[in-house]
C-alpha positions as CSV (number, residue, x, y, z in Angstrom):
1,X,114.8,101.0,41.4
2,X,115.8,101.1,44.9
3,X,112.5,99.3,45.8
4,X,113.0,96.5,43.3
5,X,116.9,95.9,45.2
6,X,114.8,96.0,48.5
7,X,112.8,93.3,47.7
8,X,115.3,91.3,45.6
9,X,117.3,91.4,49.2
10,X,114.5,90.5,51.0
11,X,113.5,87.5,48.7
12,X,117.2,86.3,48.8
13,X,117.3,86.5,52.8
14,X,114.1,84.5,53.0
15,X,115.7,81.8,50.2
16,X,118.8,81.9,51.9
17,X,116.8,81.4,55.6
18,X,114.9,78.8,53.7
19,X,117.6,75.9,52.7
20,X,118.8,73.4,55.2
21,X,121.8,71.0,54.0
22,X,122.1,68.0,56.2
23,X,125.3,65.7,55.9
24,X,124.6,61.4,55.2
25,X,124.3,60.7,58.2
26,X,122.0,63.5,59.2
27,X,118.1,63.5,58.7
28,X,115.7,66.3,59.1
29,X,112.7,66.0,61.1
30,X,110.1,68.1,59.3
31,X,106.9,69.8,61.5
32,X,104.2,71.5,59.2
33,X,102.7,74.1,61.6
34,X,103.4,71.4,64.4
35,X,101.8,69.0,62.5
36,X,104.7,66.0,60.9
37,X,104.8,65.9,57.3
38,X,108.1,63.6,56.8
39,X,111.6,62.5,57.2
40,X,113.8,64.7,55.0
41,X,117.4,64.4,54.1
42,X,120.6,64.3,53.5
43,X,121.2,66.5,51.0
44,X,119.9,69.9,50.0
45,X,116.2,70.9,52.1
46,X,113.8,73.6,52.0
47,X,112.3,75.1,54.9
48,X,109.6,77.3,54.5
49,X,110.0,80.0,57.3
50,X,107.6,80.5,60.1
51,X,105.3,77.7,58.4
52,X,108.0,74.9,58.7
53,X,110.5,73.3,61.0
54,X,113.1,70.8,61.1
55,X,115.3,69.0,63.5
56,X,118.1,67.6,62.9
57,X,119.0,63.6,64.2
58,X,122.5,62.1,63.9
59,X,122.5,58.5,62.8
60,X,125.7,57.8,64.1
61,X,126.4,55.2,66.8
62,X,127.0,57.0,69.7
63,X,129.5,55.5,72.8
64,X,127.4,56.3,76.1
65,X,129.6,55.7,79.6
66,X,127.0,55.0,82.3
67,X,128.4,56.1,85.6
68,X,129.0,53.6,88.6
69,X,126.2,52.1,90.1
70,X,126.2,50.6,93.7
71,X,125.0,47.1,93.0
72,X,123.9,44.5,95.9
73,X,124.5,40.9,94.3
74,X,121.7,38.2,94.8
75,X,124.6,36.7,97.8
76,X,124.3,40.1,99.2
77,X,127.9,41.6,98.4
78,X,128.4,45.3,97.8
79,X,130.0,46.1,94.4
80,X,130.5,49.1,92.1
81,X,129.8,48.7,88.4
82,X,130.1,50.8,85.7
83,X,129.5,50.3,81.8
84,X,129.1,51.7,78.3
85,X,126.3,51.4,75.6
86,X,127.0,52.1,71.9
87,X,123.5,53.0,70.2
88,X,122.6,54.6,67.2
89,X,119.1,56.2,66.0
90,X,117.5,54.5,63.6
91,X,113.4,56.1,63.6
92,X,114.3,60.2,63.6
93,X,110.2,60.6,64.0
94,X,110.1,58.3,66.9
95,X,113.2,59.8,68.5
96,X,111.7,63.2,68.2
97,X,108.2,62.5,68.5
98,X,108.0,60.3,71.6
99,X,110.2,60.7,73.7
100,X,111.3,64.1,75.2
101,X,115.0,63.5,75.4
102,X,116.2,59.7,73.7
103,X,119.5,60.8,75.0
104,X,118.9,61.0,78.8
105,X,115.8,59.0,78.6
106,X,118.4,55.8,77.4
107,X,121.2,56.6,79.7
108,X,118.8,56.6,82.9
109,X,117.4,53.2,81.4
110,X,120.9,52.1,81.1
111,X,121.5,52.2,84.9
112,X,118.8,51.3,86.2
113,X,118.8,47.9,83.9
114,X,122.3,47.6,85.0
115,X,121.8,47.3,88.7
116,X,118.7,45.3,88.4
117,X,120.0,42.4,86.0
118,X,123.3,42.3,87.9
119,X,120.8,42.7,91.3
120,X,119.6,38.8,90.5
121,X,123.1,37.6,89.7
122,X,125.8,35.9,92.4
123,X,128.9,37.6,92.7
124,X,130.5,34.1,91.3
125,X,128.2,34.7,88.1
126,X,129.2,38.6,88.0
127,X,133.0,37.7,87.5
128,X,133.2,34.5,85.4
129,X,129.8,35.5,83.3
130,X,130.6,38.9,82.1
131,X,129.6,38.1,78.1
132,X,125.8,36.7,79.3
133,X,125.2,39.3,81.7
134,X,126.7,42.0,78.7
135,X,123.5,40.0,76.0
136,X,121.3,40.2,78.8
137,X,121.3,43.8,79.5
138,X,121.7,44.8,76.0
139,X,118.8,42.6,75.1
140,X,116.8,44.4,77.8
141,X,117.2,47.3,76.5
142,X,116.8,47.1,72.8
143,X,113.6,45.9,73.4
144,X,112.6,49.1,76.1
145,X,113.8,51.8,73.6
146,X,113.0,50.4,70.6
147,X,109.5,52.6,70.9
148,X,111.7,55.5,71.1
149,X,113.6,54.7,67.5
150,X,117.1,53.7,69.3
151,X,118.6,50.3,68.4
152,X,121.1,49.2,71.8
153,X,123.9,47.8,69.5
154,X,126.3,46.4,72.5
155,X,126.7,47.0,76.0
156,X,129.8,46.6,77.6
157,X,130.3,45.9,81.7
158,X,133.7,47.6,82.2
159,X,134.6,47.4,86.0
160,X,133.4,45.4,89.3
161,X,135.2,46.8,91.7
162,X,135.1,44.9,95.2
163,X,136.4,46.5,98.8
164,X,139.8,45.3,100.1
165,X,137.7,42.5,102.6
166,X,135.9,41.2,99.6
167,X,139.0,40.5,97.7
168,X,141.0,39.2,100.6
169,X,137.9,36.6,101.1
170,X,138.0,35.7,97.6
171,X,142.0,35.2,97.1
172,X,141.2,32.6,100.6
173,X,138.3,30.9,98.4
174,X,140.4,30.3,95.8
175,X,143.5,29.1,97.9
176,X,141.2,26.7,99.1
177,X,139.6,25.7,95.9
178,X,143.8,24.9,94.6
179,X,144.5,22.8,97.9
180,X,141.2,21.0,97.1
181,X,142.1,20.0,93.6
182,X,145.7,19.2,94.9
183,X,144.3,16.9,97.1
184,X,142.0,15.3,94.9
185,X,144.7,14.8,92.6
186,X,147.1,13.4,94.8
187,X,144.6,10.8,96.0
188,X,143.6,9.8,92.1
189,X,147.3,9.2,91.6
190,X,147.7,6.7,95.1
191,X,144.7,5.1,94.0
192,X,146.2,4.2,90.1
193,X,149.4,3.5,92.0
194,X,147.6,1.0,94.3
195,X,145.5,-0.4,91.5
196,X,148.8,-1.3,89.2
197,X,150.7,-2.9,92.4
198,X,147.9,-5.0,92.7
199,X,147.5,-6.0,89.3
200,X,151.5,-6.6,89.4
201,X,151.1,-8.6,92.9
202,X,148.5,-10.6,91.0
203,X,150.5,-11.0,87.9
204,X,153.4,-12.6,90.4
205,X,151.8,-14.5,92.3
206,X,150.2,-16.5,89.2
207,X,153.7,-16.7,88.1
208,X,156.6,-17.7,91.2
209,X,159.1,-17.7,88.2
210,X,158.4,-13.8,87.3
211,X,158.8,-13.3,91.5
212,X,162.0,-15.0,91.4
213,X,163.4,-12.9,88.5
214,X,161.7,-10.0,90.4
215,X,164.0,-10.9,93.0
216,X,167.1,-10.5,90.5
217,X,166.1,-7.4,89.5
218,X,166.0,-5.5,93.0
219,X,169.3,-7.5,94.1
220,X,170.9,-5.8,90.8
221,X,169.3,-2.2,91.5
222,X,170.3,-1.9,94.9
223,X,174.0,-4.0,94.6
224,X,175.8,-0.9,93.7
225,X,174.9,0.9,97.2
226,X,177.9,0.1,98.6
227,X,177.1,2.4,102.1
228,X,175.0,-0.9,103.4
229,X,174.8,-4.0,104.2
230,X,171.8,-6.0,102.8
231,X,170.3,-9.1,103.9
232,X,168.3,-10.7,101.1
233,X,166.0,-14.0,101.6
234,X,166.7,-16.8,98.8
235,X,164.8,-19.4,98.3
236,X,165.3,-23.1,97.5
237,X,163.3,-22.2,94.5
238,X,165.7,-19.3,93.2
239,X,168.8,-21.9,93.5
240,X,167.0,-24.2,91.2
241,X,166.4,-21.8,88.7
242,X,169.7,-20.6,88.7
243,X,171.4,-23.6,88.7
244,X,170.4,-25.6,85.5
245,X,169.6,-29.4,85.9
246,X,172.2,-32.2,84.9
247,X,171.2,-34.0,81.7
């Protein structure tokens, strides 16, 4: 009897030793005497002891920060960038089976694709071209670990920090870039100011009775300045229009 409860313990150790449950978003790498025989999972597994083997992979998108890197720009300034990768494993046999560690392996690939796309870029382009640079890098390396079963869902640039002199240089370069458009303004608007006065000088002289009622015009403005004393030229012709003829 004793024997019998001996071996029903021993059965129910190896059954209980024997079942695996992996959540959804888990999946069970299965090795057959080191040979792969499948992808199980989720749900309830069996594991034959000593015989079988099973690793578990987590599907889940997983948020990677990769540290600063000291980046040289293609105009040769110094800057540190750092960024984060969200990826997810979606082959748990290619994750397991060719590379050692997808975990490292994609967060060493992440910096050095980070300092070599940003390595061909101006530091102009680094600043106002964040989003292409972010699809450039991310296409880069979705296409490097997709042997390895990892999709690269987005990358993110995060900082570009500059030293103190860089800055300085770059709040000058802008200064100058607003006194340049000031300017270029400013001489638009004289040369549309210069373009109607000759239009209007034009319009005049095709017209002397327009000048003379020109004349009328300023003579009323500037009558109610009572600080000066004006001298204003009339001509023979003014006095004829002002004065209507005898019938």
């Amino acid at each position: 009897m004793i024997t019998i409860l001996y071996i029903a313990m021993i059965v129910l150790l190896i059954v209980a030793a024997s079942l695996r449950v992996l959540q959804e978003y888990e999946r069970g790498v299965m090795f057959t005497l080191g040979r792969f025989t499948g992808v199980k999972g989720p749900g309830l597994i069996l594991v034959i002891p000593w015989i079988q083997k099973i690793q578990k992979m987590d599907l889940r998108t997983v948020v990677l920060d990769v540290p600063s890197q000291d980046v040289i720009s293609h105009d040769n300034v110094s800057v540190r960038v750092n960024a984060v990768v969200y990826y997810r494993v979606i082959d748990p046999e290619k994750a397991v089976i060719q590379v050692e560690d997808f975990s490292t392996a994609t967060s060493q690939l992440a910096q050095t694709t980070l300092r070599s796309v940003l390595g061909g870029h101006e530091l102009d382009e680094m600043l106002a071209e964040r989003e292409k640079l972010n699809h450039d890098i991310q296409q880069i390396l979705d296409k490097q670990t997709d042997t390895w079963g990892i999709k690269i869902s987005n990358v993110e640039i995060k900082h570009i920090d500059l030293d103190e002199s860089m800055i300085r240089a770059i709040a000058k370069q802008a200064e100058a870039e607003r006194q340049r458009r000031a300017k270029v303004i400013n001489s638009k608007g004289e040369l549309e100011a210069s373009q109607n006065l000759l239009e209007a000088a034009n319009i005049l002289a095709q017209n002397p009775q327009a000048l003379q009622l020109r004349y009328l015009q300023t003579l009323n403005d500037i009558s109610g300045d009572k600080t000066n004393t004006i001298v204003f030229p009339f001509s023979s012709d003014l006095g004829k229009l002002l004065v209507p003829p005898k019938s």
